[in-house]
N, C-alpha and C positions, 0 to 999 in steps of 0.2 A: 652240556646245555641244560639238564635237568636241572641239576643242582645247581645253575648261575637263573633261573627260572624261581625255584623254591629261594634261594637267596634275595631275588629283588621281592617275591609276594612276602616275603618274612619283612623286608624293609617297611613296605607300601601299609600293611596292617600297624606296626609298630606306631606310623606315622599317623594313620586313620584315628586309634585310640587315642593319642597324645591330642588330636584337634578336637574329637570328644572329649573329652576328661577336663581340657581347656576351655571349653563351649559352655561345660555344663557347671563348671565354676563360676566362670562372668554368670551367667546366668544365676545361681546364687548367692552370687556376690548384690547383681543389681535389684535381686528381690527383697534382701536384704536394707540394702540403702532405700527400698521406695518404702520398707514397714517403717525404719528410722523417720524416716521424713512423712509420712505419714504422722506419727505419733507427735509430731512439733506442728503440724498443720492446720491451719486458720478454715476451717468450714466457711465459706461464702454461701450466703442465700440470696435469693430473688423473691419481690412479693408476686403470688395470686391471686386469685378471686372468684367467686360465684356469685353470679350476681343473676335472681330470680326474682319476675312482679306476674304474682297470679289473682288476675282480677276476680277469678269467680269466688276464690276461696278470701281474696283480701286480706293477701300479706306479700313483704317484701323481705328478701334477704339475701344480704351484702356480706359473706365471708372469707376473711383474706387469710390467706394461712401460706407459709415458705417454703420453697422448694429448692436443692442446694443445687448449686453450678458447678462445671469442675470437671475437667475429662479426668483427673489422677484419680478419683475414687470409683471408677467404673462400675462396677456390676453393685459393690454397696451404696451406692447414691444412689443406682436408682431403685433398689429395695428401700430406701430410706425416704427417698419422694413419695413412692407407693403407699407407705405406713403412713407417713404425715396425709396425703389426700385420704384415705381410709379414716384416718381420727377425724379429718372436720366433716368428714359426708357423715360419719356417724351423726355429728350433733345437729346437725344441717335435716338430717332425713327424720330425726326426733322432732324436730319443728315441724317441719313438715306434715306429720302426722296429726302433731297438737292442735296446730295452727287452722281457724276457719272462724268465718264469722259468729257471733253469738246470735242467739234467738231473737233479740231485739236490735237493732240496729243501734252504733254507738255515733258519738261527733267525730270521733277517730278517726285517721287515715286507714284504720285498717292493722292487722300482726305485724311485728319487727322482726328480724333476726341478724343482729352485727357480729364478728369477731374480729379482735386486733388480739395482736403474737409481741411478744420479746424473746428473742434468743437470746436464756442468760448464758448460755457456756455450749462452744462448738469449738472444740481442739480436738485432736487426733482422733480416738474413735468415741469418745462421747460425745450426747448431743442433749441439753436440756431445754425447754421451750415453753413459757407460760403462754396461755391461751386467757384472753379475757372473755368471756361470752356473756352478751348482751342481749335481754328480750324481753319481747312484749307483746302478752293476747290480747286483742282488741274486747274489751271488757272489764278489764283488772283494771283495781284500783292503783298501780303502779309496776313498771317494768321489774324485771331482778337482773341480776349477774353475778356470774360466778367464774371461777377460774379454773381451770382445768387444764391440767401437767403433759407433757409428752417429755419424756426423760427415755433414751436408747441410746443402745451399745451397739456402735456399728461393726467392731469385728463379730460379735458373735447374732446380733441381725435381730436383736431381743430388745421388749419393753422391759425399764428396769425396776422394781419393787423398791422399796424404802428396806425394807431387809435386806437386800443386796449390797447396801453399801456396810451394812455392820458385821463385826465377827460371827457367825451362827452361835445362836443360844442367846446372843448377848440380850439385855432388856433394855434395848436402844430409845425404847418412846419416854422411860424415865427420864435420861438429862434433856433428852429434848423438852418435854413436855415443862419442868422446872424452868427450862432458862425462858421457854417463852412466856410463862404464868410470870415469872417476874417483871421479864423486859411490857409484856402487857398490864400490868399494874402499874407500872411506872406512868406509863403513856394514859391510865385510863383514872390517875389518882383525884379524888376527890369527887368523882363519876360515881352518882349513888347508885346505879346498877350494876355494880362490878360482880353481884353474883354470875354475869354472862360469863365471867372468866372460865366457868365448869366447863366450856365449849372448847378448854385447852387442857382439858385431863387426861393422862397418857392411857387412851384409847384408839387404835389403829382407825377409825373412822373419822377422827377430828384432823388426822396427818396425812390427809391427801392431795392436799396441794402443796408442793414440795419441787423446788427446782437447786440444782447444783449452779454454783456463780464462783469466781476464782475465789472471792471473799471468805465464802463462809453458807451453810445451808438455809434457805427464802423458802422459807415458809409463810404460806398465805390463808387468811381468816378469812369467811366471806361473810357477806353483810347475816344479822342473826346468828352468829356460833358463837363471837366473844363481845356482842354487842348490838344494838336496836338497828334499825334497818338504816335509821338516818346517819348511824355513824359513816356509814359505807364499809368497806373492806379496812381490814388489819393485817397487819405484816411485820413479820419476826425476822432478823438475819440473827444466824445462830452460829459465829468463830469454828471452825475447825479444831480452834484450841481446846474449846469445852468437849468435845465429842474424839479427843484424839486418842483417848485411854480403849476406846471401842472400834473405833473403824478397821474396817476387816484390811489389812496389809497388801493381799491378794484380790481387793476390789475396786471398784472406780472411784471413788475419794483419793485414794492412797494415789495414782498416776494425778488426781489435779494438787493435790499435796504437794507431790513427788515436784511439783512446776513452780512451787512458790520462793 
């Protein structure tokens, strides 16, 4: 009896581990398939908005900014919501601060504050996002705007630097800087103040608006860096081809590369 006892628990465990060992495969087999399909995956977004009128201080501001949809990206979407509502509260609560009436009263309705977005590139775990931001002190002789970048990696849950996409060490703002001094001479020729071009010298401050697009690296000039105010913004797309001697293999270019 023992031993037809110790015989079946000998069977029954056998069988216990074989549906574990089974379990825990599917189980890495389908984490497997969700990283796959992740990384071929179309990021969907929905617009937002803030929309604030404070009569005492007299200003209005209407900021729309995107937030992604999607039960498959679970716990990174909504770290990703979070960071995107955190970058517009930032520029949002800078107004805010700015913003009040002047000492003399003006004809003006009063401070502005707008934002409009374009998502250039949301595939798998990248996420690039130009911000345009629009404003205006009740006082000033005219509004400004400027553009300002949200570029994150959603597997590793990081804002991503312009260095991050090149090899380390490399001296990545040289070709950039070259191709766009030309491509903006082209566009600016016979424009007798083309000395503004010095606003595209490969210095890490003139290359901060920078968004990833399946094309090629968009880079954005804003009004005054490579031009008078009345030109408005300038804008560079800059080929993958001219920058492919540099980009780092093992960084995010190389996976929207890797798609073309």
């Amino acid at each position: 009896m023992k031993k037809l006892f110790s015989l079946l628990t000998s069977i029954a465990l056998t069988f216990s581990s074989f549906n574990i060992g089974e379990a825990s495969t599917k189980a890495n087999a389908a984490s497997l398939r969700f990283a796959a399909q992740q990384r071929g995956t179309t990021i969907k977004f929905v617009p937002r908005q803030i929309r604030e009128v404070n009569r005492r201080k007299r200003f209005t501001i209407k900021a729309r900014y995107p937030q992604a949809v999607g039960a498959a990206g679970g716990l990174r979407l909504a770290k990703l919501n979070q960071e995107l509502r955190k970058f517009i509260d930032k520029e949002v609560n800078k107004f805010r601060r700015d913003a009040g009436p002047p000492e003399e009263r003006t004809s003006s309705s009063g401070s502005t504050f707008e934002s409009k977005y374009k998502v250039t590139y949301a595939e798998g775990d990248l996420i690039s996002i130009a911000f345009l931001i629009e404003a205006y002190y009740e006082g000033a002789v005219h509004g400004s705007y400027n553009t300002i970048v949200f570029n994150y990696d959603l597997t590793s849950g990081k804002m991503l630097k312009l260095a991050d996409l090149f090899k380390p060490g490399a001296n990545y703002l040289k070709p950039i800087s070259d191709y766009s001094i030309v491509s903006l001479r082209k566009e600016k020729e016979g424009v007798p103040d083309s000395d503004w071009i010095d606003g595209a010298a490969p210095k890490l401050e003139n290359y901060q608006s920078w968004n990833i697009t399946r094309e090629g690296l968009d880079i954005e000039f804003d009004p005054y860096q490579v031009g008078p105010y009345a030109e408005g913004p300038h804008e560079v797309l800059i080929p993958y081809s001219v920058l492919k001697d540099i980009i780092n293999p093992a960084g995010p270019l190389a996976r929207v590369i890797g798609k073309q």
